[in-house]
C-alpha positions as CSV (number, residue, x, y, z in Angstrom):
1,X,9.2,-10.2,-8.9
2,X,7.1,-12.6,-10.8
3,X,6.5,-11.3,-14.4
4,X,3.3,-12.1,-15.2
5,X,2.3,-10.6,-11.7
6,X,3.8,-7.2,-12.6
7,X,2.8,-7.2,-15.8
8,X,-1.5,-7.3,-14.8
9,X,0.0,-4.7,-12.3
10,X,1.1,-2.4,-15.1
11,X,-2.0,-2.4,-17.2
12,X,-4.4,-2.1,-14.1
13,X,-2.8,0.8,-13.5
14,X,-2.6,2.7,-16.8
15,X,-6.4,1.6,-17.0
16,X,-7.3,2.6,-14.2
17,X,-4.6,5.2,-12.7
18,X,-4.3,7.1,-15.6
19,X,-1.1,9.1,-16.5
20,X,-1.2,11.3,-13.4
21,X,-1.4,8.8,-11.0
22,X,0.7,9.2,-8.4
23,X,0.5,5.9,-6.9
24,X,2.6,3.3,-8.6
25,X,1.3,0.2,-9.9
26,X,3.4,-2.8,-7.5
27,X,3.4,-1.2,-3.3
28,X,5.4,-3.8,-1.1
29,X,4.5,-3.3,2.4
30,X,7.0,-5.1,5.1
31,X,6.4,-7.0,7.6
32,X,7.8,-8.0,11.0
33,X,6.6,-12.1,10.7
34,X,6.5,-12.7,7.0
35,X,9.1,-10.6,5.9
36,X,11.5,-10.2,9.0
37,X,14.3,-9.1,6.5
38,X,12.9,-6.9,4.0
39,X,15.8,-5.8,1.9
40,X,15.7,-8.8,-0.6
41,X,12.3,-8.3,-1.2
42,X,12.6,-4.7,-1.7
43,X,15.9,-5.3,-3.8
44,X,13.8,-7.4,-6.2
45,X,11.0,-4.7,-6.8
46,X,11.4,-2.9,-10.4
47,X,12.4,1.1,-10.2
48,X,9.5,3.6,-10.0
49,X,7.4,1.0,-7.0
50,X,6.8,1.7,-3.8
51,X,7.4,0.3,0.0
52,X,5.6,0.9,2.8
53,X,7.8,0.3,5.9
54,X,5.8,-1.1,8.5
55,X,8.3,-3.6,11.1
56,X,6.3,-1.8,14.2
57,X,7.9,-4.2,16.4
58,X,11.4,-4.1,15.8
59,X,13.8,-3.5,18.3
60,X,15.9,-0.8,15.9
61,X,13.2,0.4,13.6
62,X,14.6,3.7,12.8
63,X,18.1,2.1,11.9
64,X,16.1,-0.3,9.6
65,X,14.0,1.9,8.5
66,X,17.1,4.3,7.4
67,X,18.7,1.9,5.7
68,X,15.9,0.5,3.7
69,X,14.7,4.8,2.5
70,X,18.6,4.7,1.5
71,X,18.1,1.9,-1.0
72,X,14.9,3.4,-2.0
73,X,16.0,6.4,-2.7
74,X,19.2,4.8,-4.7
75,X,16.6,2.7,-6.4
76,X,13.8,5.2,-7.4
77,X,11.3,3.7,-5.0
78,X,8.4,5.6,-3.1
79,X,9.7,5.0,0.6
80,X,6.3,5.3,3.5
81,X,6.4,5.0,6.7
82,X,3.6,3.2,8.4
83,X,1.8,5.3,11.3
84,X,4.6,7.2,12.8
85,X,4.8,10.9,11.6
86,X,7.9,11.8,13.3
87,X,10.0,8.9,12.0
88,X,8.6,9.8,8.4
89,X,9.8,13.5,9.0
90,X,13.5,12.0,10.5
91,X,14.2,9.6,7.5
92,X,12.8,12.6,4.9
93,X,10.4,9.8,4.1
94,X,8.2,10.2,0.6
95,X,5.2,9.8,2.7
96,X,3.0,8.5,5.1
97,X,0.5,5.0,5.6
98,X,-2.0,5.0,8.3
99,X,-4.2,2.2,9.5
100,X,-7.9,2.1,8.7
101,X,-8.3,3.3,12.6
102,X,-6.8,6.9,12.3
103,X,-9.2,7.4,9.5
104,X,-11.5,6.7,11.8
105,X,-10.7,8.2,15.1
106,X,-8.1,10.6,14.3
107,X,-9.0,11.7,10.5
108,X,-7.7,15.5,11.4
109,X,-4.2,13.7,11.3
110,X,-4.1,14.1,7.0
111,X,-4.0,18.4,7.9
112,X,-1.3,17.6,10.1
113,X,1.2,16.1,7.8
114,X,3.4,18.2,5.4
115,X,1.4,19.1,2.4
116,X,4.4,17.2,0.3
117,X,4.3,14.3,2.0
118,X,1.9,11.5,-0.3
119,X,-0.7,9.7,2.1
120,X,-2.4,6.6,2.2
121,X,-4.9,4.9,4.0
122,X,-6.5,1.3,4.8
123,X,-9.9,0.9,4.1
124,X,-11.8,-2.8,5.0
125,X,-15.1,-1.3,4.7
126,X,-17.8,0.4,2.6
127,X,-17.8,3.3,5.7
128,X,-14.3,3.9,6.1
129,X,-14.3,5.1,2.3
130,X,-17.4,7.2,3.3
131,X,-16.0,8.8,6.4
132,X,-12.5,9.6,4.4
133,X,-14.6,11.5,2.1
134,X,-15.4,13.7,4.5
135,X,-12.1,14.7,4.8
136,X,-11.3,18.0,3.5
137,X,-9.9,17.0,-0.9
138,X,-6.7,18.7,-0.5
139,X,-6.2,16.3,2.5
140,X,-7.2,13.2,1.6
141,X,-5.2,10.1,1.0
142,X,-3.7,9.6,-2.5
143,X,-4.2,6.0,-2.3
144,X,-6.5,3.6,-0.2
145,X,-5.7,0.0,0.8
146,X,-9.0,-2.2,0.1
147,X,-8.5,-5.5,1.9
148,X,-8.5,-8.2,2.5
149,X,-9.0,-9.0,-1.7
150,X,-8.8,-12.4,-1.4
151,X,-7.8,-14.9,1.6
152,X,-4.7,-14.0,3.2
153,X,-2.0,-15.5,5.0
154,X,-1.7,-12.4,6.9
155,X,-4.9,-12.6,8.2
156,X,-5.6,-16.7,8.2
157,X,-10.0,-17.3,8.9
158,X,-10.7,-13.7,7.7
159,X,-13.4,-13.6,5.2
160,X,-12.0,-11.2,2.1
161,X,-14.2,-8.7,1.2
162,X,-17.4,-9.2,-0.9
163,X,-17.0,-8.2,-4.8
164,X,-19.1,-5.7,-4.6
165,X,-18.1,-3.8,-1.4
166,X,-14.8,-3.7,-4.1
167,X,-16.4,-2.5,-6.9
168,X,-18.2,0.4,-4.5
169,X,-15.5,1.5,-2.4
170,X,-13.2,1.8,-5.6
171,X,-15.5,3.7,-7.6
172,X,-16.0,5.8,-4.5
173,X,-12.2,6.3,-4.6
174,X,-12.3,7.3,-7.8
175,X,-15.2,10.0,-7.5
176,X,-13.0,11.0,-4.5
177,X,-9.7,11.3,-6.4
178,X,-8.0,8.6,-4.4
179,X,-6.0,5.7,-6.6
180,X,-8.0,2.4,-5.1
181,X,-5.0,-0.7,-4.4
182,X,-5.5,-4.1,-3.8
183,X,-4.3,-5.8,-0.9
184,X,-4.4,-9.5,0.1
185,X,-3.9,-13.0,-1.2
186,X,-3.0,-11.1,-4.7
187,X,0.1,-14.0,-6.5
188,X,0.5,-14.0,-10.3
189,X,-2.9,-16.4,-10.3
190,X,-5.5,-14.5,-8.5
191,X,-4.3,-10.9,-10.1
192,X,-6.3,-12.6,-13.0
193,X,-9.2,-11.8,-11.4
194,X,-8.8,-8.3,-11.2
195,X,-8.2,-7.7,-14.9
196,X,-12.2,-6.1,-15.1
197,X,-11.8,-4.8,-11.6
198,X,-11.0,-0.6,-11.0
199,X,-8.2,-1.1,-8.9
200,X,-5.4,0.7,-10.3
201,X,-2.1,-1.3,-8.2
202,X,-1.6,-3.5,-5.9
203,X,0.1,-4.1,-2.8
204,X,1.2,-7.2,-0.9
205,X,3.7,-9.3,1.5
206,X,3.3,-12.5,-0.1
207,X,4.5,-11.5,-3.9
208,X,7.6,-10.4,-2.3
209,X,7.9,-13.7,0.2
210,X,7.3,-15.6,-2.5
211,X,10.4,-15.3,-4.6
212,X,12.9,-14.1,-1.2
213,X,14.7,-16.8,0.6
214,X,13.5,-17.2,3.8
215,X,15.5,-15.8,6.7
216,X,14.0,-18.1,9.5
């Protein structure tokens, strides 16, 4: 993990997070093409971060996904799992992550989760933030996803999103109770544009890929 990238990550958050936030300040979220083996990424993260497990596609994703919650949980790491309730509840999970579209279709799904479990949430857009404030406080999302942040390899030709859509949807988060993150394009040089910003951590593939041998 790049220090001076962690370090921004740090102070955003005790600016911005505060000393209840639940969210922590670095959120690594795997990934089936850019980070087809995740545990030396995850391996290199500092105590007290977070993971969301995502791998969708892979052909033994429970297996996977047990061993990486064993590390976590060895490690003091926030284990997620991406969009699948039942594996959450099978690997005893922290959490869960859900994709900007069950916001948005299916936002009753945030009552149906265990009341222990911490949530989170994508958000590209000014009315996803809007409609997941509609959702009832003691089930909303702890954290929210904004992205893209800046350009991303994840999502080549996508325009990030405007400065000020930021600025709104994270003070929206913040009259909300939701800990905004950052997500996309963020390396140890563009977090340096976020030092005025009111995101309070940030999350990312590339930080990881960065400093992980490749295993392609």
């Amino acid at each position: 993990m790049d220090k001076t990238l962690l370090k921004q990550a740090r102070r955003l958050n005790r600016r911005n997070g505060g000393p209840n936030c639940l969210i922590p300040p670095i959120v690594l979220m795997t990934d089936d093409q850019r980070l087809p083996d995740p545990e030396p990424a995850l391996r290199a993260l500092p105590s007290g971060s977070m993971v969301i497990f995502r791998h969708y596609d892979h052909p033994q994703r429970a297996k996977l996904g047990a061993k990486l919650r064993a590390i976590c949980r060895a490690r003091g790491i926030l284990f997620l799992v991406a969009n699948d309730v039942g594996l959450a509840l099978r690997l005893d999970a922290d959490g869960l992550h859900f994709p900007e579209y069950r916001a948005l279709t299916d936002p009753g799904i945030y009552q149906r989760i265990p009341e222990h479990f911490m949530r989170t949430s994508a958000c590209h857009a000014l009315t996803t933030i809007q409609r997941i404030g509609l959702i009832p406080e003691a089930a909303r999302p702890d954290g929210v996803l904004i992205s893209p942040i800046f350009p991303t390899q994840s999502h080549p030709g996508a325009n990030p999103m405007s400065p000020s859509d930021i600025r709104q949807i994270s003070r929206m988060c913040h009259m909300l109770g939701i800990t905004p993150i950052g997500l996309g394009g963020i390396t140890a040089q563009t977090i340096k544009n976020l030092r005025t910003s009111a995101l309070a951590s940030i999350a990312g593939i590339g930080f990881s890929v960065a400093n992980t041998p490749s295993t392609r």
